[in-house]
C-alpha positions, 0 to 999 in steps of 0.5 A: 538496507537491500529490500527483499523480494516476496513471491507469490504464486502469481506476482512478484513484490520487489523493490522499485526501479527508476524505470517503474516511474512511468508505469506508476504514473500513468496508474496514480493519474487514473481517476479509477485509481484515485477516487478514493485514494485522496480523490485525485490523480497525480502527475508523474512529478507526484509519483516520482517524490512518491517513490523517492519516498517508498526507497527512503522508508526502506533506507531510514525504517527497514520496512517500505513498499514494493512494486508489484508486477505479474510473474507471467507477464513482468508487468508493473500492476501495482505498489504494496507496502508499508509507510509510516507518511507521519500523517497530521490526524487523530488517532495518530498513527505515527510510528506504526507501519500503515499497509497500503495497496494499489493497482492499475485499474487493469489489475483490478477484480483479479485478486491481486490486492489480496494476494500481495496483502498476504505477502506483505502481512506474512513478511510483516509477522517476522519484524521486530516492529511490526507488532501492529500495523495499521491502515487507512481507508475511506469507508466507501471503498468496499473491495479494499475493506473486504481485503485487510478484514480477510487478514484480521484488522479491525476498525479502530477509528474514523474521520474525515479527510479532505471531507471524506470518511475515512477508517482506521483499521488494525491488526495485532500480531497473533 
């Protein structure tokens, strides 16, 4: 499947390139980044699976994430997307596509999450199996809550992983 590219006023959503690898593991190695996204930094070996993985969803499920760079500058600032990580946890969420964001610690308090989750929504609203989407996301992280409620996902569900409390989130398309 060739993966769209989604444009923003200031960012563009393409699909990830080899040469990304660096750049995305210097942001998953920020603990700025991870604290709470599974609480750790990751090695570039970590990163490189995780975008071997973002080109598999698009090949195997017709939807994945996209690397997010600033259209100014042409700079790697982040990953937007949808997954389906087949995760291990109650309620499941097999089979849903799960949005997921992140960005560089540079890029934070710019808006750019906001700007990219509308992207990603927009594009989401035209696929057949993207009725509903989920998404996870540890209760303490403010700012990422603040995004997905501005586009309509509510609470569904809690638990803990890697003993921290974590949401489900949800939204129905209108």
């Amino acid at each position: 499947m060739k993966v769209p590219t989604l444009e923003t006023p200031r960012l563009l959503l393409r699909p990830h390139r080899a040469a990304d690898c660096e750049a995305a593991a210097a942001m998953w190695a920020d603990p700025a980044v991870t604290r709470y996204i599974g609480g750790k930094p990751s090695t570039e070996q970590q990163t490189w699976a995780r975008l071997l993985g973002y080109a598999g969803h698009w090949q195997l499920l017709g939807f994945g994430y996209w690397a997010v760079e600033e259209r100014a500058t042409g700079e790697f600032v982040g990953e937007a997307g949808l997954a389906d990580f087949k995760r291990d946890i109650e309620p499941s969420m097999r089979a849903v596509p799960e949005l997921g964001f992140a960005f560089a610690s540079r890029a934070h308090g710019k808006g750019y999450a906001s700007e990219s989750v509308a992207a990603v929504i927009h594009w989401a609203d035209e696929q057949p199996q993207a009725k509903r989407t989920v998404c996870l996301i540890n209760e303490d992280h403010a700012a990422s809550l603040r995004v997905v409620r501005k586009f309509g996902y509510e609470i569904f569900g809690k638990t803990l992983i890697a003993d921290r409390p974590v949401l489900f989130l949800e939204r129905i398309r209108p």
